[in-house]
mmJSON file of the N, C-alpha and C atoms, coordinates in Angstrom:
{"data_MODEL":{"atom_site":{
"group_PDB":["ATOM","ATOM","ATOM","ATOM","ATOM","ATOM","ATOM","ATOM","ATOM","ATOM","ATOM","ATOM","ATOM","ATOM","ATOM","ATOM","ATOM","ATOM","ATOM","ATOM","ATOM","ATOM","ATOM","ATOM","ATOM","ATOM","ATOM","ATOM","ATOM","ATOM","ATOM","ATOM","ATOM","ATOM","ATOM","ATOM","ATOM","ATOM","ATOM","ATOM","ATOM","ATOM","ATOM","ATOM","ATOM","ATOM","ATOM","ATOM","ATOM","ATOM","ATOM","ATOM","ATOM","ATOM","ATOM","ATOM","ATOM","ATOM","ATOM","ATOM","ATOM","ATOM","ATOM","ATOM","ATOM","ATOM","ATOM","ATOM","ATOM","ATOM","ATOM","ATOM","ATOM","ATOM","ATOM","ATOM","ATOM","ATOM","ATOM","ATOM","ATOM","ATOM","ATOM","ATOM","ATOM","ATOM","ATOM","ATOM","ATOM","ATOM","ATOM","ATOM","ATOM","ATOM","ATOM","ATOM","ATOM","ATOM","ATOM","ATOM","ATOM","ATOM","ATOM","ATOM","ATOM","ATOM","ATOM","ATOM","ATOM","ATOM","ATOM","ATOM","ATOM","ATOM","ATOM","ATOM","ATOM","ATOM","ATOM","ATOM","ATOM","ATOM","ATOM","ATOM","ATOM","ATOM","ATOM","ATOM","ATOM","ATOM","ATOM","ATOM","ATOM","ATOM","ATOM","ATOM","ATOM","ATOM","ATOM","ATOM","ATOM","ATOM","ATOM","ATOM","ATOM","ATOM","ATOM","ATOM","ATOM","ATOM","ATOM","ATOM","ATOM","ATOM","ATOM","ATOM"],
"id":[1,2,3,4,5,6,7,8,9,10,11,12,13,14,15,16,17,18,19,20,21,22,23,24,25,26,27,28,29,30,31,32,33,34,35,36,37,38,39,40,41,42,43,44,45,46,47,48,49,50,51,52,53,54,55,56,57,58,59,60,61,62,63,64,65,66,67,68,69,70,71,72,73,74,75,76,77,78,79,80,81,82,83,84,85,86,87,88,89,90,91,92,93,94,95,96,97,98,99,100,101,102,103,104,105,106,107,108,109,110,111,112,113,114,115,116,117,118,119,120,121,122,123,124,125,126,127,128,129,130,131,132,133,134,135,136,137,138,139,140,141,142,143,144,145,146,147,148,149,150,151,152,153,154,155,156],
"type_symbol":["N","C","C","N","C","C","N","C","C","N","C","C","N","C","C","N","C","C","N","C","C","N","C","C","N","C","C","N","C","C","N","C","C","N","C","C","N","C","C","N","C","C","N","C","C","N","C","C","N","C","C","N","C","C","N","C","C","N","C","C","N","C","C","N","C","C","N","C","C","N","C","C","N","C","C","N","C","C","N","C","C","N","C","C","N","C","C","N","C","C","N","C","C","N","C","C","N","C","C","N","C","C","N","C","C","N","C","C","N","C","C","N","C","C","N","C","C","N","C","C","N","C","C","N","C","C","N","C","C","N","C","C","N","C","C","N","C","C","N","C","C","N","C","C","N","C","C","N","C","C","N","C","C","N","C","C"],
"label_atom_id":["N","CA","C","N","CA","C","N","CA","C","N","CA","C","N","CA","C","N","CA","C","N","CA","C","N","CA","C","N","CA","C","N","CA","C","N","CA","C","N","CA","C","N","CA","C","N","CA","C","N","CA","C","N","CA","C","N","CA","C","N","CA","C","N","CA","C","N","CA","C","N","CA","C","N","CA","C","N","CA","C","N","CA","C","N","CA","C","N","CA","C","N","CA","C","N","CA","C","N","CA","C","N","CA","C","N","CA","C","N","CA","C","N","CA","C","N","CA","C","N","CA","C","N","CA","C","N","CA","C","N","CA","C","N","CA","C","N","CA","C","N","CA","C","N","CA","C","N","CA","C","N","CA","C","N","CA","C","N","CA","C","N","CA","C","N","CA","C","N","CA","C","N","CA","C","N","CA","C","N","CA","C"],
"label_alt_id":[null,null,null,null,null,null,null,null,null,null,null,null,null,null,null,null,null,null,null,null,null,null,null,null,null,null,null,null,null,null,null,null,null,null,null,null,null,null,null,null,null,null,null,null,null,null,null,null,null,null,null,null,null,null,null,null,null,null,null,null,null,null,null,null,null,null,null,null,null,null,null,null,null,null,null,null,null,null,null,null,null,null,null,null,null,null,null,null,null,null,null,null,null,null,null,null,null,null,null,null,null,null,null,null,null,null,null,null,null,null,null,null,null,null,null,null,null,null,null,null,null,null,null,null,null,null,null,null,null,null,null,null,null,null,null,null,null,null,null,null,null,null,null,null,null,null,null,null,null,null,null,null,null,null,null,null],
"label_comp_id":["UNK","UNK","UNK","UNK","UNK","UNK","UNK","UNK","UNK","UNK","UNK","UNK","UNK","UNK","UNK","UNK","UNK","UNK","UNK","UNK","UNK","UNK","UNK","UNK","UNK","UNK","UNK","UNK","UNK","UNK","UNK","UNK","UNK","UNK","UNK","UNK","UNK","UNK","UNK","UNK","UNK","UNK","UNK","UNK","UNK","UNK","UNK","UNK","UNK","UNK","UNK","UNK","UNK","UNK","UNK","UNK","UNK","UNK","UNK","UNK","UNK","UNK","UNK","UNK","UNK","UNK","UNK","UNK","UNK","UNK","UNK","UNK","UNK","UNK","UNK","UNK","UNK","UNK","UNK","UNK","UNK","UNK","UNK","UNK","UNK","UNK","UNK","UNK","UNK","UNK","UNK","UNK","UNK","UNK","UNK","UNK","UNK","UNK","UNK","UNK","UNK","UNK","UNK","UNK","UNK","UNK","UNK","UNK","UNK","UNK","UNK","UNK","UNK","UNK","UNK","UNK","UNK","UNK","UNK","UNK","UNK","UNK","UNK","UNK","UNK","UNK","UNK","UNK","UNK","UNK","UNK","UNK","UNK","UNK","UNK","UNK","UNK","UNK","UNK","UNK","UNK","UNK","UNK","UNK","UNK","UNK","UNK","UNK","UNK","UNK","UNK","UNK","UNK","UNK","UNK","UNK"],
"label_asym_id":["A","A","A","A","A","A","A","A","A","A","A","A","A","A","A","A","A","A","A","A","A","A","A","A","A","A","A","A","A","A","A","A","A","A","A","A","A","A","A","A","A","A","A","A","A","A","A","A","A","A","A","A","A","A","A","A","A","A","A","A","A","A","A","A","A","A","A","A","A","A","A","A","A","A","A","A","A","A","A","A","A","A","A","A","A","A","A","A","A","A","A","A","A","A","A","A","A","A","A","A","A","A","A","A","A","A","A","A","A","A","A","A","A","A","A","A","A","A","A","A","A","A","A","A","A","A","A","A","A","A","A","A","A","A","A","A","A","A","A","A","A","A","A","A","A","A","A","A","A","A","A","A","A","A","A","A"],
"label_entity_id":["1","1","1","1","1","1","1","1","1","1","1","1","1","1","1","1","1","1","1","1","1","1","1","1","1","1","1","1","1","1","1","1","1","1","1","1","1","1","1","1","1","1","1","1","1","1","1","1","1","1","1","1","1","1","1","1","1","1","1","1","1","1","1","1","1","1","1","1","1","1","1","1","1","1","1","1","1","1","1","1","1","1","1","1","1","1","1","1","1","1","1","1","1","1","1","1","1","1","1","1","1","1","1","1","1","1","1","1","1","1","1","1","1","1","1","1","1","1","1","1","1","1","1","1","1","1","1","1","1","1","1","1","1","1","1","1","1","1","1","1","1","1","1","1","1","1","1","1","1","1","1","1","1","1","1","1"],
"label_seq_id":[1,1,1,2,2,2,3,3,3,4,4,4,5,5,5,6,6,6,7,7,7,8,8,8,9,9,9,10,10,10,11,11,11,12,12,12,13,13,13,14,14,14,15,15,15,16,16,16,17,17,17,18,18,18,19,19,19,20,20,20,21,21,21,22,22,22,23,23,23,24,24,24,25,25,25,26,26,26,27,27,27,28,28,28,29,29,29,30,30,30,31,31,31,32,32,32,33,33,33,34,34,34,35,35,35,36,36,36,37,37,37,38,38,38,39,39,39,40,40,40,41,41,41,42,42,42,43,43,43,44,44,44,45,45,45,46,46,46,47,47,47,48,48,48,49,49,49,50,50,50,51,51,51,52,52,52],
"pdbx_PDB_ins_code":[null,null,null,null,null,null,null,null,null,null,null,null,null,null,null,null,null,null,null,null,null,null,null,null,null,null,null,null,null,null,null,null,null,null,null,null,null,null,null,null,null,null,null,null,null,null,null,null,null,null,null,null,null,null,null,null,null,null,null,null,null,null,null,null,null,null,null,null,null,null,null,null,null,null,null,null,null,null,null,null,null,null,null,null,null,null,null,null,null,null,null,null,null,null,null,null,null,null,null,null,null,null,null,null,null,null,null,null,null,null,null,null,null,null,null,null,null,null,null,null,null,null,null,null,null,null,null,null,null,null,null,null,null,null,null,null,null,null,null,null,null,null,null,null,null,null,null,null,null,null,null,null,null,null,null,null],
"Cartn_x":[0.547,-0.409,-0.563,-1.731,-2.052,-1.938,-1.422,-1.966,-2.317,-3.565,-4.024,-3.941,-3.865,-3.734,-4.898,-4.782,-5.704,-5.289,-6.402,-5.757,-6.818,-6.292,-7.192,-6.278,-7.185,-6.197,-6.171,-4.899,-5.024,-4.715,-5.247,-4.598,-3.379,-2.945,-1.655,-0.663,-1.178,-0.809,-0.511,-1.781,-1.28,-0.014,0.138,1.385,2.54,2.251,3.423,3.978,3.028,3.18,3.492,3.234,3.964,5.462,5.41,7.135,7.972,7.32,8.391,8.6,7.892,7.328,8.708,8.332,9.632,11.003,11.082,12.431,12.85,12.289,12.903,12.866,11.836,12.443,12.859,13.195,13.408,12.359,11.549,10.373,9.378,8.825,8.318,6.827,6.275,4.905,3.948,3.963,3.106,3.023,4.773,4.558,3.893,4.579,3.9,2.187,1.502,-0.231,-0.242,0.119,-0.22,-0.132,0.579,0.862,-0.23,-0.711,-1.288,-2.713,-2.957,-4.209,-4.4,-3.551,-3.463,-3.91,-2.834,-3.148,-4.786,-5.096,-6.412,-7.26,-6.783,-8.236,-8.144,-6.424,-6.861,-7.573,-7.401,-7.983,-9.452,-10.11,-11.205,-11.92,-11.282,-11.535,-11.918,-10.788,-10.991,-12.266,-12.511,-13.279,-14.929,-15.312,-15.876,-16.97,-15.972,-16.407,-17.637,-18.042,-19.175,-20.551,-21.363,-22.268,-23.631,-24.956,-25.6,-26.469],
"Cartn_y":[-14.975,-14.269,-15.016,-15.406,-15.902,-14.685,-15.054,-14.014,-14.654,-14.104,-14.386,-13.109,-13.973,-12.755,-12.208,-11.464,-10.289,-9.507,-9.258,-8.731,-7.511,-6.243,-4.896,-3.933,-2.752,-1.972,-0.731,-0.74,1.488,2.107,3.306,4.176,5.095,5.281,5.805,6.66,7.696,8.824,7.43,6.738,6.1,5.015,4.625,3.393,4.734,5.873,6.596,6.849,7.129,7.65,5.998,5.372,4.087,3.724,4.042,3.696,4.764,5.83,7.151,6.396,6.019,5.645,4.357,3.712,2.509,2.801,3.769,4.347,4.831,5.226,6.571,5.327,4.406,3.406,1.69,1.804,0.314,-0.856,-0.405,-1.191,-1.782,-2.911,-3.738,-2.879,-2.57,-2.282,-2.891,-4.323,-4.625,-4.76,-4.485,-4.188,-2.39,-1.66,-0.218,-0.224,-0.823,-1.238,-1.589,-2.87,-3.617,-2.174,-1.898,-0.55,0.476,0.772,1.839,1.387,0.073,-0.436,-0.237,-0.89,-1.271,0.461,1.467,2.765,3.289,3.349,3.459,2.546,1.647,0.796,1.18,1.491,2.195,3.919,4.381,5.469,5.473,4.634,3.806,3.783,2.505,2.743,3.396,4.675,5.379,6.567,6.42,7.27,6.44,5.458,4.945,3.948,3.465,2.685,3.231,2.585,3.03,3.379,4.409,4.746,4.688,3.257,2.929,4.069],
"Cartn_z":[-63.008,-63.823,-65.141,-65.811,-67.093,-67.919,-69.204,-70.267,-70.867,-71.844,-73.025,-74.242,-74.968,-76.674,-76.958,-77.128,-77.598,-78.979,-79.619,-80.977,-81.179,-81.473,-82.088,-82.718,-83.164,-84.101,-83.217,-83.489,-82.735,-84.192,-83.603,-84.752,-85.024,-86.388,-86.387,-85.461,-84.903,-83.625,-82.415,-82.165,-80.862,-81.17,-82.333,-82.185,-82.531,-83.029,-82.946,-81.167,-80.707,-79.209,-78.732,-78.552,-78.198,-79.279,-80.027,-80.335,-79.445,-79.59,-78.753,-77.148,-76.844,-75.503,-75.521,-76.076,-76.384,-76.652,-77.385,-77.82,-75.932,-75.794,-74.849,-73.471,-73.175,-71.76,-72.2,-73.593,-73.788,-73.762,-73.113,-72.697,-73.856,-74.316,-75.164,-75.201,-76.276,-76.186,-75.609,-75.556,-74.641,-72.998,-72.863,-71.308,-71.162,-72.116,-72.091,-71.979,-72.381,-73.194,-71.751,-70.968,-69.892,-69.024,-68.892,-67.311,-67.629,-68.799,-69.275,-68.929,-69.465,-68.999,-67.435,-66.629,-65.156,-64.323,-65.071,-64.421,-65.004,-66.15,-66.603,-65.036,-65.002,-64.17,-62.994,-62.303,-61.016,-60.661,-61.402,-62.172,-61.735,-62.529,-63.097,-61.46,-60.886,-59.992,-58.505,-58.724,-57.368,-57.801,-59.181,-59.607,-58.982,-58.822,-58.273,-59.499,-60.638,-61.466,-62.338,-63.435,-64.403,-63.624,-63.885,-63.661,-64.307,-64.091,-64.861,-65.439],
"occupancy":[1.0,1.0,1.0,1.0,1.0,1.0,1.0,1.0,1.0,1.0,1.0,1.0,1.0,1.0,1.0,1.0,1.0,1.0,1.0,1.0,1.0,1.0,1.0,1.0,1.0,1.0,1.0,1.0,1.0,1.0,1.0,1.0,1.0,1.0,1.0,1.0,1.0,1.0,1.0,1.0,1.0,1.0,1.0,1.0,1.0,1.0,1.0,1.0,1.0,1.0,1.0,1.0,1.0,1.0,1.0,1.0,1.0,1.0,1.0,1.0,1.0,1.0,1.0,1.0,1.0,1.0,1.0,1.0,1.0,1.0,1.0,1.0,1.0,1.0,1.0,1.0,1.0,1.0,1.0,1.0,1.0,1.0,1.0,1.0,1.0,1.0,1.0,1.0,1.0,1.0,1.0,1.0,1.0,1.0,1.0,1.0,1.0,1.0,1.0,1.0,1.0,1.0,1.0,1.0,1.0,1.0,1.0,1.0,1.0,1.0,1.0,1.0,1.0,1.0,1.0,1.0,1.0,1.0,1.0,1.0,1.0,1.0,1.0,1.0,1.0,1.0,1.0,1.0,1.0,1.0,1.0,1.0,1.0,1.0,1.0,1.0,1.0,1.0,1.0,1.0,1.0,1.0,1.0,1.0,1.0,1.0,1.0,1.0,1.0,1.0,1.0,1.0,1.0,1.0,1.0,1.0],
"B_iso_or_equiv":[0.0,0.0,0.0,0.0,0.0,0.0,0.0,0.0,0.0,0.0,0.0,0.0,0.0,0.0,0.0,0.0,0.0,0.0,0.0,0.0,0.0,0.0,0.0,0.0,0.0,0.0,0.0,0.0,0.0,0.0,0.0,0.0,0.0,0.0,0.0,0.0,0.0,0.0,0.0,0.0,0.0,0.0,0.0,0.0,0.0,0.0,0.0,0.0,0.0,0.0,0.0,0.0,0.0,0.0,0.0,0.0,0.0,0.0,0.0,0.0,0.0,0.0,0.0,0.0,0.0,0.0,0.0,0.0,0.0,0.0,0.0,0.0,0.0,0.0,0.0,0.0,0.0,0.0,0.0,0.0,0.0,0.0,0.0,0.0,0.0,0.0,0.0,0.0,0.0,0.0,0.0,0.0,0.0,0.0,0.0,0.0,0.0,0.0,0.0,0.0,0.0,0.0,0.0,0.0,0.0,0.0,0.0,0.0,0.0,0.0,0.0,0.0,0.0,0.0,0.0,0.0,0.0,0.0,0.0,0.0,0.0,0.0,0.0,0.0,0.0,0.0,0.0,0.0,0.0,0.0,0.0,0.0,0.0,0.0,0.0,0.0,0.0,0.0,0.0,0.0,0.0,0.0,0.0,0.0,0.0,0.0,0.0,0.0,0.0,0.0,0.0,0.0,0.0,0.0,0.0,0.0],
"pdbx_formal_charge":[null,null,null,null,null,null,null,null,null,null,null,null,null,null,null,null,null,null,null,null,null,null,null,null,null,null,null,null,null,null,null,null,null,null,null,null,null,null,null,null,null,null,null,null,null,null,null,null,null,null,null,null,null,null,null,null,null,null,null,null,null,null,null,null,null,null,null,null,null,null,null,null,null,null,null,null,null,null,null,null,null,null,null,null,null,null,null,null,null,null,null,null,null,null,null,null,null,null,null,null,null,null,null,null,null,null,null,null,null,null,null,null,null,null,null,null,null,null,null,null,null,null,null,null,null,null,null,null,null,null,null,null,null,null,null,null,null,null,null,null,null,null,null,null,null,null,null,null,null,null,null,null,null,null,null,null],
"auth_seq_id":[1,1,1,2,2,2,3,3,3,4,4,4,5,5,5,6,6,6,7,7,7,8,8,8,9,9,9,10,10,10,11,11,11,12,12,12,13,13,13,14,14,14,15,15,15,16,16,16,17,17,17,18,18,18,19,19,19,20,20,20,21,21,21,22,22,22,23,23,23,24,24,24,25,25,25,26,26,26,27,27,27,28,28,28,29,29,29,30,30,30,31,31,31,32,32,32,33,33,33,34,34,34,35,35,35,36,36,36,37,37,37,38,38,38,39,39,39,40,40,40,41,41,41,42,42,42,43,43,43,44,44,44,45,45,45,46,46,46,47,47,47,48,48,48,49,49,49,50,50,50,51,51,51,52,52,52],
"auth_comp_id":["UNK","UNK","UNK","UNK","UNK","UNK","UNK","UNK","UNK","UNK","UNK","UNK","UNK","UNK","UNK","UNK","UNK","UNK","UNK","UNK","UNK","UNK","UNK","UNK","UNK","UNK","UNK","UNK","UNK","UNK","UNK","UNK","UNK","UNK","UNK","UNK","UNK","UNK","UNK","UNK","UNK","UNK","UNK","UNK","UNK","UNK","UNK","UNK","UNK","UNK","UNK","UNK","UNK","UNK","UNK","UNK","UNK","UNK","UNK","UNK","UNK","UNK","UNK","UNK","UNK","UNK","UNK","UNK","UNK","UNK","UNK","UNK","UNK","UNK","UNK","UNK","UNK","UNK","UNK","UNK","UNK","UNK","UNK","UNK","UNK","UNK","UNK","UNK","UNK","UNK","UNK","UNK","UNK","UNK","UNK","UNK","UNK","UNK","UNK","UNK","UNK","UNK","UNK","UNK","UNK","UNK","UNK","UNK","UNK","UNK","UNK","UNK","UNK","UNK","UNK","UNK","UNK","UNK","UNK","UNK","UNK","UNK","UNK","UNK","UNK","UNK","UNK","UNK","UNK","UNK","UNK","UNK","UNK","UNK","UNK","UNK","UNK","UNK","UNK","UNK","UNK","UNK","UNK","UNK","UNK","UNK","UNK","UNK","UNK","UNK","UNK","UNK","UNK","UNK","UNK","UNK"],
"auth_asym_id":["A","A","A","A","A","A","A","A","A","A","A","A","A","A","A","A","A","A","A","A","A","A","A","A","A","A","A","A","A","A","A","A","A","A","A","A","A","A","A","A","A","A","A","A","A","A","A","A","A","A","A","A","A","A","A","A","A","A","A","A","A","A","A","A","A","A","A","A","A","A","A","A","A","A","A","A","A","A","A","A","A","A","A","A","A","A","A","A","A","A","A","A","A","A","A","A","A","A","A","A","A","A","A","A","A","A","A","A","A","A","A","A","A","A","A","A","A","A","A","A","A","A","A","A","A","A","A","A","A","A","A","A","A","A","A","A","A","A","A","A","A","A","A","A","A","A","A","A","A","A","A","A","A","A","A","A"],
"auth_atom_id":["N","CA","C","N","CA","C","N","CA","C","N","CA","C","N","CA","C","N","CA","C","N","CA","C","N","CA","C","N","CA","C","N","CA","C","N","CA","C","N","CA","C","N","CA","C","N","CA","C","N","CA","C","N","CA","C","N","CA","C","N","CA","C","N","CA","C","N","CA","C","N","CA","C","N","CA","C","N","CA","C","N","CA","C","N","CA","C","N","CA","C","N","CA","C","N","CA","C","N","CA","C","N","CA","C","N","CA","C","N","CA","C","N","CA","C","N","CA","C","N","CA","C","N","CA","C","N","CA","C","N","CA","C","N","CA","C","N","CA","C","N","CA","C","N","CA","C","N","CA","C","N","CA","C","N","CA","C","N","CA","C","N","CA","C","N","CA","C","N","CA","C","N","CA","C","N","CA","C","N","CA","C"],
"pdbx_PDB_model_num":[1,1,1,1,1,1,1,1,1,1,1,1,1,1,1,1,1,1,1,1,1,1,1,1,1,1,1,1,1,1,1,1,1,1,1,1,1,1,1,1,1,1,1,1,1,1,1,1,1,1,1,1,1,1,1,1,1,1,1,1,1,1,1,1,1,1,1,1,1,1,1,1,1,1,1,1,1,1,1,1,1,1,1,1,1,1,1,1,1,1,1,1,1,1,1,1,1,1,1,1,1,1,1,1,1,1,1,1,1,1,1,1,1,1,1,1,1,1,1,1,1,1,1,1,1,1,1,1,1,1,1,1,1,1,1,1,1,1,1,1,1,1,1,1,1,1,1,1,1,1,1,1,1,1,1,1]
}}}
């Protein structure tokens, strides 16, 4: 898998809910962000994608 960097801002509540999120499985925020994305898209998907 390639990664590339990406840079944006969240806001205060969400990096709170991602430190809790970190505290509690050890897990690096950006592997937390990556899984969160990944479930969002399968999600995404079975929903049957954007609707023009």
């Amino acid at each position: 898998m390639t990664m590339k960097r990406m840079n944006f801002y969240l806001a205060g509540l969400q990096i709170k809910r991602l430190k809790a999120i970190n505290k509690k499985t050890g897990l690096p925020l950006s592997d937390i962000l990556r899984r969160a994305i990944d479930q969002y898209w399968e999600r995404f998907e079975k929903k049957g994608g954007m609707k023009a």
